[in-house]
LUMBAZA-94265 format. One record per residue (C-alpha): y, x, z. Coordinates in steps of 0.1 Angstrom, whole numbers, plus 2048, in hexadecimal, padded with zeros to 3 digits. Last residue first. Layout:
YXZ/...
END
This chain:
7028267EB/6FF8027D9/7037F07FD/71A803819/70781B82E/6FC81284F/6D982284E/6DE84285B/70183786E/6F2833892/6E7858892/70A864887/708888872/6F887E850/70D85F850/72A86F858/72688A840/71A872822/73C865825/73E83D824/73B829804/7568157F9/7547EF7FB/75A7D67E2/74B7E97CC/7237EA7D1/7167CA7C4/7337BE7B1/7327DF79A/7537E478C/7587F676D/7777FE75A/775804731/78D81C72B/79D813702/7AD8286EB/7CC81E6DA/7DE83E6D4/7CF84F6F1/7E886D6F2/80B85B6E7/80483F6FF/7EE81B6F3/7D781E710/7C07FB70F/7B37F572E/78E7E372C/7887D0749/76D7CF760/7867CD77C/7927AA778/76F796777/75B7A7793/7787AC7A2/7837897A6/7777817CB/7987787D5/7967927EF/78F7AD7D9/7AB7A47BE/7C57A37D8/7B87C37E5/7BE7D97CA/7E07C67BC/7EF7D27DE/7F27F57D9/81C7F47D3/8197FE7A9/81F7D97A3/82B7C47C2/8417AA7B2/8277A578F/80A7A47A1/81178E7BF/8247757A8/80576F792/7ED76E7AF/80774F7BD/80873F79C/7E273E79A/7E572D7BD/7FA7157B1/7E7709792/7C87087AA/7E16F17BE/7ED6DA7A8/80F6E1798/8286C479A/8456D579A/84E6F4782/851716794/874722798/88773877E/88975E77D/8AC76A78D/89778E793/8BB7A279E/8C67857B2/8A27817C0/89A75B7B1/8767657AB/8727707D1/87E74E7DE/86E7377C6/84F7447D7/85973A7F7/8677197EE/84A70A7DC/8347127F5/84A70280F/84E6E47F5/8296DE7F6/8116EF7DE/7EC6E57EF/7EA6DF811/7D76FC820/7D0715802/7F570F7FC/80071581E/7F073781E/7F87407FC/820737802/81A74C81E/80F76A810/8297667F7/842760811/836782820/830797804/8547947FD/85C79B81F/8527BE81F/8337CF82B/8257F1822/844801813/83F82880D/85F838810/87384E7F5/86C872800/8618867E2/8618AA7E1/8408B37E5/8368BB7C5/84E8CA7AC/8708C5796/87C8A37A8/89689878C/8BD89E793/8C18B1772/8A9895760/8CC87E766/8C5857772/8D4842758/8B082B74E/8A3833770/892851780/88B8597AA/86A8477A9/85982D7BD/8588157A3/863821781/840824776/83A831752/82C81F730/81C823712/7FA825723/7F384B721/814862719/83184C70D/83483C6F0/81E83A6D2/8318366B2/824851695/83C86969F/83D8636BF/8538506D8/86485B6F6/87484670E/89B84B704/8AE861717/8C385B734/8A786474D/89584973D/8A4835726/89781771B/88580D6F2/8628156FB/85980D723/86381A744/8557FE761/8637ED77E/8817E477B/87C7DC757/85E7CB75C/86E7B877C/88B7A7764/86D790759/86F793733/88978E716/87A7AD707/85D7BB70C/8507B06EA/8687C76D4/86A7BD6B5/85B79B6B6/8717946D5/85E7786E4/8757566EC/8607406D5/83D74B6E7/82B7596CB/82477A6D5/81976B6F8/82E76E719/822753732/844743734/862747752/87D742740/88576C740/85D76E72F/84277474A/832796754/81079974A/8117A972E/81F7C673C/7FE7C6756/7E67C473B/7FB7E2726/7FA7FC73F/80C80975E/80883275E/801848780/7F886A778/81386F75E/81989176B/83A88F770/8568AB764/86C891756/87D880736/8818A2720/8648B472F/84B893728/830890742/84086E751/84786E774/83085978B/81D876798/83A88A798/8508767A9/8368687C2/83088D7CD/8368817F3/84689280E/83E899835/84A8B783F/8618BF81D/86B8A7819/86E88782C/85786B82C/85A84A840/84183183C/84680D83A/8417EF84B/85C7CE84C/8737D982F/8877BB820/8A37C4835/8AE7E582A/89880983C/89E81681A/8BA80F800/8C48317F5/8A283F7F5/89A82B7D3/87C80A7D6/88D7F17DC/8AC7F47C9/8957E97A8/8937C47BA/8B77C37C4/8C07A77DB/8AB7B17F4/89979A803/89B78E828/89179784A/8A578D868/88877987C/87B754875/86875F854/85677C86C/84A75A87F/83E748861/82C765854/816762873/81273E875/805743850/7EF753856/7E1745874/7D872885A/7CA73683F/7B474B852/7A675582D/79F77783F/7B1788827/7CB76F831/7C9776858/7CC79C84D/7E979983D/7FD780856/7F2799873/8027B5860/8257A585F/824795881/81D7B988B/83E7C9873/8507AA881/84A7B38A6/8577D7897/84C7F788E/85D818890/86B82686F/88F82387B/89482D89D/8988118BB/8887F58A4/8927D58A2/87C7B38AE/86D7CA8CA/8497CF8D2/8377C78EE/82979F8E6/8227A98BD/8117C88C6/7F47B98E0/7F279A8BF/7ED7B98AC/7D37C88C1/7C07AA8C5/7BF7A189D/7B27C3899/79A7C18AF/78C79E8A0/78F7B087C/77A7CE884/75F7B6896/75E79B878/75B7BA85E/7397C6875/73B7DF88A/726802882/7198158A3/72482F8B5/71184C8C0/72986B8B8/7438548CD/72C8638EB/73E8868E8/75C8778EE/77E86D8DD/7988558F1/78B8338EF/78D8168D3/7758238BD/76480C8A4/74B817889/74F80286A/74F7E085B/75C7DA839/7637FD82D/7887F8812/7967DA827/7867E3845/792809847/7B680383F/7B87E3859/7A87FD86F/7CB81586C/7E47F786C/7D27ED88C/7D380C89C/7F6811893/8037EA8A0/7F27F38C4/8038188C5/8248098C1/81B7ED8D5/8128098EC/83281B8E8/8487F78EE/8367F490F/84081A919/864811912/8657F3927/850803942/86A81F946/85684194B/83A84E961/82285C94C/7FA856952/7FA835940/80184491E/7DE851922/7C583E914/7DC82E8FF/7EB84C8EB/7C785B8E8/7BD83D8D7/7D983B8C3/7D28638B9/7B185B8AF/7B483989C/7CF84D884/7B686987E/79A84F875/7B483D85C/7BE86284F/798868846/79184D83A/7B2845825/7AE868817/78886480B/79B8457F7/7A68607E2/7868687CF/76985B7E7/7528787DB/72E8807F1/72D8597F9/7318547D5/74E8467C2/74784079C/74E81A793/76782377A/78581A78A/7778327AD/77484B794/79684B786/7A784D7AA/79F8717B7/7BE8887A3/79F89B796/79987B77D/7B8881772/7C0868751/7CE84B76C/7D282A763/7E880D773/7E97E4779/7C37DF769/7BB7EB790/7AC80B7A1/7CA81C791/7E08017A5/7D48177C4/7E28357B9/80582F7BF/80082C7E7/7DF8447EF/7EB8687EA/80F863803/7FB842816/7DF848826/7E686C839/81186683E/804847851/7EE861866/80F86B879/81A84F888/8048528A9/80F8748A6/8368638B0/8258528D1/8148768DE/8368858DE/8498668EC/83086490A/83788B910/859886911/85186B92B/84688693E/81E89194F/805888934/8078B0926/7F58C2940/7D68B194D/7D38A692A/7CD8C9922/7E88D6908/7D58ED8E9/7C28CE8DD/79F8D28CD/7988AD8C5/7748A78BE/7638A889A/744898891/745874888/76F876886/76988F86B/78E8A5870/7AF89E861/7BC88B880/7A689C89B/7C48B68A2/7D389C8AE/7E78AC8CF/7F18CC8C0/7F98BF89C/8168A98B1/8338BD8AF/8318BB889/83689388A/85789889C/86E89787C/85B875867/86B861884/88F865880/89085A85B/8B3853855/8C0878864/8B8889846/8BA8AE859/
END
C-alpha cells in the first residue's frame, strides 16, 4: 500500500453510506444498506462517515482539473467527445453540460454525504476534540463543494439537511444566499480545525482561511480577503523552491500545498498522463487531449522580465522561446526540448507537435530526461495530486486584494515579487512606480502565467468580467495536423457566464420549472 496518501484508502468503505453521490440529487434518495439506527453507534463509525465526506473530491476534480484551461485561450482540445470543446464553443445545453455535468453531479454528491455526516455525527460518543475536528472537516467540504456550484451555477438549490422527500420541493437561492452560507460554514471550519493535519490529505485551518480568501475576492470583498490570506501568510506555508517540482508525486503534500486531492491508483486514479501526454509513439502514449497553445506561449515574459515581442532585442530570432520566463519551460514541451529523452517531434514540412505545437508538462509524469520506458501506458494510472490551493495563489490573491484597496503599496509589491523570485523562476521584481490599473494588469498577468494548466485561468476571466472580450478568441493551432488552422471560440455574454442546469432536474423539481439560468 502507498502509505503517503492515507485518506484516498477508506473511500471504498463508504459506497454503502452515499450511495446518493452519483445519483440526481432532485430525484434520487440515498438507499443505504446500514440503517442509521445501526451504524451511528462507534467512533469508528464517525471516522467512516467523515472519510466519504472526502470522497466526491475524486468526482470534480480527476475529469474536471486539466480541462478547464480548454474552456480558456490557455489550452485546446480536438475531442469534442472528451466534454470540454463544446462548452469553448458556446454549445452546452441543459440536455449536454460536457464535463462540467461531472462537477454537478459530484458537488451535489459531496453536499449529501456532509450533510449526512452532520446530522448525525452527534449521535456517537467519542472524544469531543476529535469529533470537533470531523465537523470542521465536514464544514470546510460542504463549502468547497457549493463554492464549485456558485462559481460555475450562480445561485442554486440549497440543502443543508440530511436528504428527504421534502428536499424534492426546494427552491433556487440566489448567488448572495449560496455565498453567505458558505462564508458561515467556513468561518464554523476555520475555529474547529487544526493548523496541521492528523493524516495527510485532511484539511487544515489554513486550507479554510485558504478558501475563505477565494471566495471573498470573487466576491470583490476586497477587504475580508485579504484578512483571510493574511492569516494563512502568518502560518508555516511557503513556496516551493522548485516551480516544475510542484507538480511530480515525489514532492507532494510540501509546504506550498494548502488543498489538494489525494489520488492513488488504482481506486481512485487519474488519466492525467494520458490526457496530457503527447500522441506521438516515440515521445508518449498520450492522447493529446489537453494541448497549451500559441496565445498563452506568447504570453510568458522574456528572462528580464519584457513583454516578449519578435522584436524585443533579447528575442531569439531562431528560436523565439528562448531566453523566456523559466515557467514556459517548466511548464510546457515545445520544438527544440526533449521529451522523454527524445527530441519533440517535428515534421517534415516543420509543424511540431500534434494540435497547437505544443504539450503540457504540468501534471504529468514526463520531462526533458524522463525515460518513455517508465511512461504511464493506459488510463487510470495516474496518481500525482490535484492542488486546489497553494500559497502562490495566496499572495497573489492578496496582493489583488490590497491593490484594489490602496493601490500598489509595498505589500503588493512584496507578494508578487515573492512568486517571481522562486529560486527556480529567479524572474525580476516589478518596476516601482506603477499606478494601480498598471498593477492590476500585472497581477492578471502573473495569475496566468504561474497557475497555467491548474483551472484557475476560467474563473479569473469570469470574475473580471473579461470574457466577453478574452474568450471570443480566435486560437491559432500551428501542430503537425492543423498546420496553421484557426478555432474561432465563442462566448455569448448573455448566457455564459453560467451553465445551464440539467433538463432532468428541472423537469423533475416543481420549484425549478422556471429557474433556469438565462440563454437556456
Amino acid at each position: 500500500m502507498n502509505t503517503k496518501k492515507y485518506i484516498s484508502i477508506s473511500i471504498a468503505a463508504l459506497a454503502i453510506l452515499t450511495t446518493s453521490c452519483q445519483k440526481d440529487f432532485l430525484n434520487k434518495l440515498p438507499q443505504d444498506s446500514i440503517s442509521p439506527e445501526v451504524f451511528w453507534k462507534t467512533e469508528e463509525d464517525a471516522k467512516a462517515a467523515n472519510i466519504g465526506c472526502y470522497s466526491a473530491l475524486w468526482d470534480v476534480t480527476t475529469e474536471v482539473l486539466p480541462y478547464l484551461d480548454v474552456l480558456t485561450p490557455n489550452a485546446y482540445s480536438n475531442y469534442p467527445w472528451e466534454g470540454w470543446k463544446n462548452i469553448s464553443l458556446s454549445a452546452q445545453t441543459p440536455n449536454d453540460l460536457g464535463g462540467m455535468g461531472n462537477m454537478y453531479n459530484g458537488a451535489y454528491g459531496g453536499i449529501s454525504a456532509t450533510n449526512n455526516f452532520l446530522a448525525n455525527i452527534d449521535k456517537v460518543q467519542m472524544d469531543e476534540g476529535r469529533k470537533a475536528t470531523m465537523k470542521g472537516e465536514a464544514y470546510f467540504l460542504r463549502a468547497y463543494y457549493y463554492s464549485i456550484l456558485v462559481n460555475y451555477w450562480g445561485g442554486v438549490v440549497m440543502i443543508l439537511d440530511n436528504p428527504n422527500l421534502e428536499q424534492m420541493n426546494a427552491k433556487k437561492s440566489t448567488k448572495e444566499e449560496v455565498y453567505a452560507q458558505i462564508e458561515k460554514d467556513l468561518t464554523a471550519a476555520t475555529e474547529m480545525l487544526p493548523n496541521e493535519a492528523s493524516e495527510k490529505g485532511r484539511v487544515t485551518k489554513g486550507s479554510a482561511y485558504g478558501l475563505l480568501t477565494r471566495i471573498y475576492l470573487y466576491q470583490e470583498k476586497w477587504e475580508k480577503s485579504a484578512q483571510s490570506a493574511s492569516q494563512v501568510m502568518k502560518m508555516s506555508y511557503t513556496l516551493f523552491p522548485n516551480y516544475r517540482g510542484l507538480f511530480l508525486e515525489s514532492n507532494e503534500n510540501n509546504s506550498e500545498v494548502i488543498f489538494d486531492i489525494q489520488f492513488l491508483q488504482p481506486r481512485f486514479p487519474t488519466s492525467w498522463d494520458i490526457y496530457l501526454g503527447i500522441y506521438a509513439p516515440t515521445n508518449s502514449p498520450g492522447w493529446s487531449s489537453i494541448e497549451p497553445t500559441q496565445d498563452l506561449v506568447d504570453e510568458y515574459e522574456m528572462k528580464d522580465g519584457s513583454k516578449y515581442t519578435t522584436t524585443n532585442p533579447i528575442a531569439d530570432p531562431k528560436d523565439p522561446n528562448n531566453n523566456r520566463d523559466p515557467r514556459l519551460d517548466q511548464t510546457i514541451f515545445r520544438k527544440g526540448v526533449l521529451y522523454n529523452s527524445v527530441p519533440y517531434p517535428v515534421t517534415t514540412d516543420g509543424w511540431p507537435g500534434v494540435y497547437t505545437g505544443y504539450s503540457y508538462k504540468k501534471y504529468t509524469v514526463y520531462d526533458n530526461n524522463t525515460n518513455l520506458s517508465n511512461a504511464i501506458g493506459g488510463t487510470g494510472l495516474s496518481q500525482i495530486n490535484g492542488i486546489v490551493i497553494r500559497y502562490a495563489d495566496i499572495l497573489l490573491m492578496y496582493a489583488e486584494a490590497l491593490n484594489e484597496i490602496s493601490g500598489p503599496t509595498n505589500d503588493v509589491y512584496t507578494a508578487i515579487n515573492q512568486v517571481r523570485a522562486r529560486p527556480t523562476v529567479n524572474m525580476p521584481p516589478l518596476p516601482s512606480g506603477l499606478s494601480k490599473e498598471q498593477m492590476r494588469e500585472r497581477i492578471r498577468h502573473e495569475r496566468r502565467i504561474e497557475f497555467a494548466g491548474e483551472g484557475l485561468y476560467y474563473s479569473d476571466i469570469r470574475r473580471w468580467k473579461l470574457a466577453e472580450e478574452i474568450l471570443n478568441k480566435s486560437i491559432v493551432l500551428n501542430g503537425g495536423q492543423t498546420k496553421g488552422s484557426i478555432e474561432k471560440r465563442i462566448f455569448r455574454k448573455e448566457k455564459d457566464y453560467l451553465m445551464p442546469f440539467p433538463q432532468k432536474d428541472i423537469d423533475n423539481a416543481p420549484n425549478m420549472k422556471d429557474q433556469q439560468n438565462p440563454g437556456y
